[in-house]
C-alpha positions as CSV (number, residue, x, y, z in Angstrom):
1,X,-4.0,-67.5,-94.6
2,X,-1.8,-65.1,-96.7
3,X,0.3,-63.3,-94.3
4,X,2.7,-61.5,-97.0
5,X,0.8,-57.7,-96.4
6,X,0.9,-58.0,-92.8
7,X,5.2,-58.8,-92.7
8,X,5.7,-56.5,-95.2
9,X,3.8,-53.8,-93.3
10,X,4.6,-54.3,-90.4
11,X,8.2,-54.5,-90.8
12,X,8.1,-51.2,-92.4
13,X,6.6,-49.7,-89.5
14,X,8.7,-51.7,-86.9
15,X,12.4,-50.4,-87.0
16,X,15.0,-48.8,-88.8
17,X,17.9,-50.9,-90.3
18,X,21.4,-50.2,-91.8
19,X,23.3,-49.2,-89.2
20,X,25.1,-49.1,-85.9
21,X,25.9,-45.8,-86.9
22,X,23.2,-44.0,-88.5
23,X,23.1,-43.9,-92.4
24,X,23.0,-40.8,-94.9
25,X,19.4,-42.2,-95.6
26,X,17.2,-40.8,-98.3
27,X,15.5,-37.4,-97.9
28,X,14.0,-35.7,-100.9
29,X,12.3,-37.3,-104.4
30,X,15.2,-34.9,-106.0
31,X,17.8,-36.1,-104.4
32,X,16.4,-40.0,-104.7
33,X,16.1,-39.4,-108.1
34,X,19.3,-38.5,-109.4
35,X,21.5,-41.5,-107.5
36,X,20.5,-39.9,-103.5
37,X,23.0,-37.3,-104.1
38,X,22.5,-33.8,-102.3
39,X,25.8,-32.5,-100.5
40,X,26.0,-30.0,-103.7
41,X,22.4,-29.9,-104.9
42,X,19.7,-29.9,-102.5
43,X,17.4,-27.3,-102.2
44,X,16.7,-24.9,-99.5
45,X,14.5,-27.5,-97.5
46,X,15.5,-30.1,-98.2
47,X,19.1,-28.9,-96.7
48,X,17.9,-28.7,-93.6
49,X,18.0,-32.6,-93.9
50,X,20.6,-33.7,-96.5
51,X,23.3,-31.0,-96.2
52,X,22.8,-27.6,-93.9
53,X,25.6,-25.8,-95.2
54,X,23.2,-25.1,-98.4
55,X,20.7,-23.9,-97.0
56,X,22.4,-20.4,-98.0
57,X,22.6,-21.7,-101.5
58,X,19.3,-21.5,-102.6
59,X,19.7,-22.3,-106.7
60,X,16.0,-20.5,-107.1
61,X,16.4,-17.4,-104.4
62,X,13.5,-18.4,-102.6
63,X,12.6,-16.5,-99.5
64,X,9.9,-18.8,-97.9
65,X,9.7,-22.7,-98.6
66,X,8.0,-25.9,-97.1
67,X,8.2,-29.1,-97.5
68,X,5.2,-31.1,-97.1
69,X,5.1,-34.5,-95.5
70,X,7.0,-36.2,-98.1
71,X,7.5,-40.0,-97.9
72,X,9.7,-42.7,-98.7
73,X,10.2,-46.2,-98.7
74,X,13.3,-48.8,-99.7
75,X,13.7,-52.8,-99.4
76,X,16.8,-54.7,-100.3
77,X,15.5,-58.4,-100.0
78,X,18.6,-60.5,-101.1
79,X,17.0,-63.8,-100.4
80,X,13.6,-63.3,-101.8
81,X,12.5,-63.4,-98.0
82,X,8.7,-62.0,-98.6
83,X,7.9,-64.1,-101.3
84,X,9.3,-67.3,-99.9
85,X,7.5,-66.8,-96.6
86,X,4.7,-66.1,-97.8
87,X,4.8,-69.5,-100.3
88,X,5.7,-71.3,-97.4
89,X,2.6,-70.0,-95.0
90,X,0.4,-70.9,-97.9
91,X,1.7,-74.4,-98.1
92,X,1.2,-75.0,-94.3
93,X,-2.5,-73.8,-94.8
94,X,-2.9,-76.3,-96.9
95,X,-3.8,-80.4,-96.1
96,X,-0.2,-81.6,-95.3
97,X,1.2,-83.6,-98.7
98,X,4.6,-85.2,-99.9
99,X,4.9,-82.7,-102.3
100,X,4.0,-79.3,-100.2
101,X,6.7,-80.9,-97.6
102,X,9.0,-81.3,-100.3
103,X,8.9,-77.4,-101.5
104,X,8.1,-76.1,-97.8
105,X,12.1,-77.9,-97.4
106,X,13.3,-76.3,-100.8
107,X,11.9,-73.0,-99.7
108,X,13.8,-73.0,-96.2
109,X,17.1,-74.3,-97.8
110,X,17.0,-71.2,-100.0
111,X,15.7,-68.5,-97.0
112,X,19.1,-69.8,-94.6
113,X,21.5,-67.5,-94.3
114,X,19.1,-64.9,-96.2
115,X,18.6,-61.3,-95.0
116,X,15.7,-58.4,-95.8
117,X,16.2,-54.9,-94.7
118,X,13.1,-52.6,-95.0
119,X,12.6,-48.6,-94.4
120,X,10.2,-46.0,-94.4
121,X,11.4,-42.1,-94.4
122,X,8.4,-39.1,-93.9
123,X,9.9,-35.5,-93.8
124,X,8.5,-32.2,-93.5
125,X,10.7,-29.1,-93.6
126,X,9.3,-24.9,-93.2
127,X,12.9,-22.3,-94.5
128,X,13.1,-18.8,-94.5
129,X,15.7,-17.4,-96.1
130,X,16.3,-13.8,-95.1
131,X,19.0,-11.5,-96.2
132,X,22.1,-12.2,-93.9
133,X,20.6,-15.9,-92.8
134,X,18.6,-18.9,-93.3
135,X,16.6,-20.6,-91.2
136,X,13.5,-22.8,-90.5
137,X,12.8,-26.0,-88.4
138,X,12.6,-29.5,-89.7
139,X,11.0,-32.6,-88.9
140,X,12.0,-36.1,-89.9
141,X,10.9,-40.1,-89.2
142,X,13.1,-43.2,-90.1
143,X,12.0,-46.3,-89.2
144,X,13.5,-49.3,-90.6
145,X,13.6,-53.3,-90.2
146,X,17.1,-55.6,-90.5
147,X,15.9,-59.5,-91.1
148,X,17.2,-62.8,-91.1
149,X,16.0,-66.4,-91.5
150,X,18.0,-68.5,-89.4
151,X,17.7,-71.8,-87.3
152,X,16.9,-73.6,-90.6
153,X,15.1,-77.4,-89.6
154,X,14.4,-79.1,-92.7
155,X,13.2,-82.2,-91.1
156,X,10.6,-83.6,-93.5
157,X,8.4,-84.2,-90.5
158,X,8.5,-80.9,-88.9
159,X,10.1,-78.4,-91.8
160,X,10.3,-74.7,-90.0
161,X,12.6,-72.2,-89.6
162,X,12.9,-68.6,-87.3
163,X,12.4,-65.1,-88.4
164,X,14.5,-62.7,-86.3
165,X,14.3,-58.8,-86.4
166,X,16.3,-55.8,-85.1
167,X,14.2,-52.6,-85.6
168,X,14.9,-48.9,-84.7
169,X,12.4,-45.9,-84.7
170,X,14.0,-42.4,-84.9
171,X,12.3,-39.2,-84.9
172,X,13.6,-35.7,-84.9
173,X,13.2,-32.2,-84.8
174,X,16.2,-29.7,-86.2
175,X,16.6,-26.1,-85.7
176,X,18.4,-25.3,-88.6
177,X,20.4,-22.3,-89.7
178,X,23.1,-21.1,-92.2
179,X,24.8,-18.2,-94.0
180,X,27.0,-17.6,-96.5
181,X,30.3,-14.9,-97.1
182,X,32.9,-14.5,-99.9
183,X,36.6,-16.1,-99.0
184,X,39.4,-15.1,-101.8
185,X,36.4,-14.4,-104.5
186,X,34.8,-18.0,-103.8
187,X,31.1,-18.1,-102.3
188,X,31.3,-20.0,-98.9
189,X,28.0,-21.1,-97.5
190,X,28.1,-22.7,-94.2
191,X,25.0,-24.5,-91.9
192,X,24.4,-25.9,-89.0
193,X,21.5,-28.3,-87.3
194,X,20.6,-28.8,-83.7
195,X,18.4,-31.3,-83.1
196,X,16.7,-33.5,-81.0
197,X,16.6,-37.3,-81.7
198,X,14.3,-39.5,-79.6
199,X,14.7,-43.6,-80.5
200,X,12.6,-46.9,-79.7
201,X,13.9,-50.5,-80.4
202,X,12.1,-53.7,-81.3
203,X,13.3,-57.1,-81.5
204,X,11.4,-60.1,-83.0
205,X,11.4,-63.6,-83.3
206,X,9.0,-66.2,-84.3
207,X,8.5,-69.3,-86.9
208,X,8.2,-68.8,-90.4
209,X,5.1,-70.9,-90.1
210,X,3.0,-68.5,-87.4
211,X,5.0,-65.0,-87.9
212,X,3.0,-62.4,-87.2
213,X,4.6,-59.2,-86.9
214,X,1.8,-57.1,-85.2
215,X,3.1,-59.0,-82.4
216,X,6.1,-57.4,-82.3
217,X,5.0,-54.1,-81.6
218,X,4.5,-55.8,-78.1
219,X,8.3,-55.3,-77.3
220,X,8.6,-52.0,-78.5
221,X,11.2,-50.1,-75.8
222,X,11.6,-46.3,-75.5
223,X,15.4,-45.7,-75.6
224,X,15.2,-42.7,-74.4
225,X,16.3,-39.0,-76.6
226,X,19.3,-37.1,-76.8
227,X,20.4,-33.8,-78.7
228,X,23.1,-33.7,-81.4
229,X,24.3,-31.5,-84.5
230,X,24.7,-31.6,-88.1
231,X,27.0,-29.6,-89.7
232,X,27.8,-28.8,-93.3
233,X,29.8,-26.0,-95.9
234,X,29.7,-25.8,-99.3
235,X,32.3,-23.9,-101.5
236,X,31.4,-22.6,-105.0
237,X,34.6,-23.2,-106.4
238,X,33.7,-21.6,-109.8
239,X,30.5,-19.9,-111.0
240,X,29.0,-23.3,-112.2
241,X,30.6,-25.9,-109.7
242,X,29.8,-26.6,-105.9
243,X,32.0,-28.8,-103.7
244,X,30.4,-29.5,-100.3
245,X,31.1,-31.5,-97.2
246,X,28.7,-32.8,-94.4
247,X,29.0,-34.2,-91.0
248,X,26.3,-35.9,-89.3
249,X,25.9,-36.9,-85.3
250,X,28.8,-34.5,-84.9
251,X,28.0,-35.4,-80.7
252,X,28.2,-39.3,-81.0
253,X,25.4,-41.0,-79.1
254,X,24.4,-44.8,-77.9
255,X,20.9,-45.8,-77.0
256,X,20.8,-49.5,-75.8
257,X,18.1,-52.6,-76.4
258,X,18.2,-54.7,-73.1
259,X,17.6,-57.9,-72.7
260,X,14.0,-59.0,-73.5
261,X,12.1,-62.4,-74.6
262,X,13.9,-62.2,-77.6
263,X,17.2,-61.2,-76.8
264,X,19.9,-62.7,-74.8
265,X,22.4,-59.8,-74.6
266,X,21.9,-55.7,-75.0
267,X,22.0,-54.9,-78.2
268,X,23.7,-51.3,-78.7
269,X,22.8,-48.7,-81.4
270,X,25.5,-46.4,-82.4
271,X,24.3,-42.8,-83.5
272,X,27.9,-42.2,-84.8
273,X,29.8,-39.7,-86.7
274,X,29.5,-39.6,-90.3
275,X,30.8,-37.9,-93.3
276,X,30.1,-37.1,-96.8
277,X,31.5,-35.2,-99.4
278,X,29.5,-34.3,-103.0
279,X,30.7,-32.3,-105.8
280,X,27.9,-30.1,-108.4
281,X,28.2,-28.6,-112.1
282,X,24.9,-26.7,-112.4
283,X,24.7,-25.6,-115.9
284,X,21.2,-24.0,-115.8
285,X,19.3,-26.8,-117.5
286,X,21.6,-29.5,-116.8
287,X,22.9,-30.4,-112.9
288,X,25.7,-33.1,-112.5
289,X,26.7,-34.5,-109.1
290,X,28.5,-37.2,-107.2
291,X,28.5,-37.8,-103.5
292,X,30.7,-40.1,-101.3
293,X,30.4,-41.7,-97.7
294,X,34.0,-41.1,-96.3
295,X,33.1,-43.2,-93.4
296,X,31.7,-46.8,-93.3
297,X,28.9,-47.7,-91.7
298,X,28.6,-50.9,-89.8
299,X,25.4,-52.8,-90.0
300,X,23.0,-52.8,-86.6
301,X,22.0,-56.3,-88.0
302,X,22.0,-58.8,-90.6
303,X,22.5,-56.3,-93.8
304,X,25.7,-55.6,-95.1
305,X,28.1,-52.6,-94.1
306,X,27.4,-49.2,-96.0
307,X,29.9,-46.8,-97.7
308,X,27.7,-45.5,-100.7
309,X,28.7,-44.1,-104.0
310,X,26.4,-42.2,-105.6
311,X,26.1,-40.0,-109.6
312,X,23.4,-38.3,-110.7
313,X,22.1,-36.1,-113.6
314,X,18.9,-33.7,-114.0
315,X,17.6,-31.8,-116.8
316,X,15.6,-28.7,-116.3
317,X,13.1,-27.3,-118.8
318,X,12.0,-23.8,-118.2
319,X,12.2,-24.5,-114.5
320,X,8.8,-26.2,-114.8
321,X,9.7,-29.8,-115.6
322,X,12.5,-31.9,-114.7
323,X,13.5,-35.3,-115.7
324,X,16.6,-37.2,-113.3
325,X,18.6,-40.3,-113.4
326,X,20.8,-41.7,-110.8
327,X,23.1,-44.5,-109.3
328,X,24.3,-45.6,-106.5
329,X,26.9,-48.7,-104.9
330,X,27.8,-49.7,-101.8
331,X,31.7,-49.9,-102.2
332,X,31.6,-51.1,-98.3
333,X,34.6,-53.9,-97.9
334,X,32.1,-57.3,-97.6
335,X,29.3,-55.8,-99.3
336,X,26.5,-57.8,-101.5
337,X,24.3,-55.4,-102.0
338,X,22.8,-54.6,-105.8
339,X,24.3,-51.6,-107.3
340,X,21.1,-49.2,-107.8
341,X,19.5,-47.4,-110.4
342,X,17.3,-44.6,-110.0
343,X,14.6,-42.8,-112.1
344,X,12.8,-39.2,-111.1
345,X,10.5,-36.7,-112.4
346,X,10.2,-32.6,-111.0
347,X,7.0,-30.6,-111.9
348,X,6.3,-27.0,-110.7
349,X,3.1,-25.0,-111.3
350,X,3.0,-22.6,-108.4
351,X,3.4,-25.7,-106.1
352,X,5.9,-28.7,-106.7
353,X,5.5,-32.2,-107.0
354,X,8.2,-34.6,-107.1
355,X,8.4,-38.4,-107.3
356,X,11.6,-41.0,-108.0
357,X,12.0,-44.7,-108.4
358,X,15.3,-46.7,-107.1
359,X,15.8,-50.6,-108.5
360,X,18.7,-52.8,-108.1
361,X,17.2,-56.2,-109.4
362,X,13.7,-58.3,-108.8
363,X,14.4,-57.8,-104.9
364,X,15.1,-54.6,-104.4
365,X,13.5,-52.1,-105.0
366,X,12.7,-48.0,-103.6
367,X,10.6,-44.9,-104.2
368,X,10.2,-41.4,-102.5
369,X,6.8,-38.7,-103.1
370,X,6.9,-35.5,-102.1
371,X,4.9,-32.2,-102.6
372,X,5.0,-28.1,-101.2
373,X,6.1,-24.8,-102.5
374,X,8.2,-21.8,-102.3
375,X,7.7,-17.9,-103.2
């Protein structure tokens, strides 16, 4: 039986990945587009996520905007992990043969040491921006999966080999609010975001030949909420160019798995500190940016550490179409991961809708949709 839609799925609802200290993470098709930059360049909803300290920005002097449920996804499968298992599950529902042993052992000598992170973002944002402030509230999902093949048998009588997963499920509401004021001729625009974060925690094992990850929604444990801030300011250093600064988690947090069937010690997720820095030309038509973790992120599983460096470039026509292009690398010390490319499109008739790819090579692979409108 072909199992390949139900890991794939599942995993993507089961836990959030990259990180023992929460990532940036992707949170508009703009943004995605052109590289995931946004410190300099978001917009005055999607601020409330990305970068609160423009939220006083606002590049189209918008007074009322919302953000519909927008939705993305990502997958960095370094080992071919989907594929292979589901080969593999094929080849055990078959009569047993020489052959189908033989590539059931090549497959499992290829998936050791292999790893699969997987995550789905939704967001939905409502801003007002009035004359003195900005302000709104903000809602916002991750869940994502960190995965490993491990314990590798390739004993032609019994090939097999165990699936492990560490998942996390955050979700969040934000209050958020900024204004802006003039320092020594230079625009200052500053932000802030309270908001409450409640987290659940999965962990998974099973064979690669009877994996089924609905099962692991069985171990699902609530971690429990807490409340922390996000923080952000944004200079206009000349009429055309933005230089802006974010902290995240600001009030470090730690929510902890406990010992379950398939654990054998707590496993601790770190909601720490982290900051980011972005720089904008905004030309009208043509936006350049580039964004920069300054701190690293350590990985809550089997992924590598994260400390991203991101470009990107749109091109506006008659603020009615837009066309974006982006990249992005992990300059983390030990990384593996692909460098990135990224593809987007903008379109506005009264309403927006907005929609960007991300590849990095046949295994990984993103995308982010959103729709809503301003006036």
């Amino acid at each position: 039986m072909k199992k390949r839609g139900l890991l794939f799925a599942g995993l993507m609802l089961a836990g959030v990945t990259q990180v023992q200290a929460m990532p940036y993470g992707y949170y508009d098709a703009r943004s995605v587009g052109m590289g995931n930059v946004s410190v300099a360049t978001g917009g005055i909803t999607t601020a409330a996520l990305s970068n609160p300290g423009m939220l006083s920005v606002n590049e189209n002097d918008d007074t009322f905007a919302v953000l519909l449920p927008a939705i993305g996804v990502q997958a960095v499968d370094d080992g071919d992990v989907i594929d292979s298992i589901d080969e593999f599950q094929e080849i055990e529902d078959q009569a047993p043969t020489v052959t189908g042993t033989q590539r059931q052992i090549e497959i499992l000598e290829g998936l050791e040491n292999s790893s699969l992170m997987l995550g789905v973002t939704p967001n939905a944002a409502v801003i007002y921006s009035g004359d003195n402030y900005t302000w709104g509230v903000s809602l916002r999902a991750n869940a994502s999966a960190s995965v490993r093949v491990t314990d590798v048998d390739t004993n032609p009588a019994d090939p097999d080999a165990f699936v492990e997963a560490i998942g996390v499920m955050t979700t969040q509401i934000g209050l958020p609010i900024g204004t802006d004021f003039s320092v020594a001729g230079m625009q200052l625009s500053v932000g802030i975001m309270p908001k409450m974060v409640n987290v659940d925690g999965i962990t998974y094992r099973q064979s690669v030949k009877t994996i089924d990850v609905e099962d692991a929604f069985d171990e699902e444990t609530d971690l429990g909420s807490f409340t922390t801030l996000d923080a952000g300011v944004v200079v206009n250093v000349l009429d055309s160019v933005r230089v802006g600064l974010v902290a995240k988690n600001l009030l470090e947090e730690t929510k902890t798995i406990p010992v379950g069937p398939y654990t054998t010690t707590p496993i601790d997720i770190n909601f720490d500190r982290h900051l980011r820095a972005g720089v904008a030309f905004d030309g009208g038509f043509f936006t350049l940016a580039a964004d920069m973790d300054l701190t690293e992120i350590d990985p809550i599983g089997y992924e590598s550490p994260s400390k991203m460096f991101s470009v990107g470039a749109e091109l506006n026509t008659f603020e009615v179409f837009q066309l974006r292009a982006g990249y992005q690398s992990n300059m983390a010390s030990g990384s593996n991961d692909p460098d990135l490319l990224s593809l987007g499109v903008g379109l506005w008739l009264g309403f927006h809708l907005d929609a960007a790819v991300v590849v990095g090579d046949d295994s990984s692979f993103g995308g982010f949709v959103q729709t809503g409108f301003r006036f």
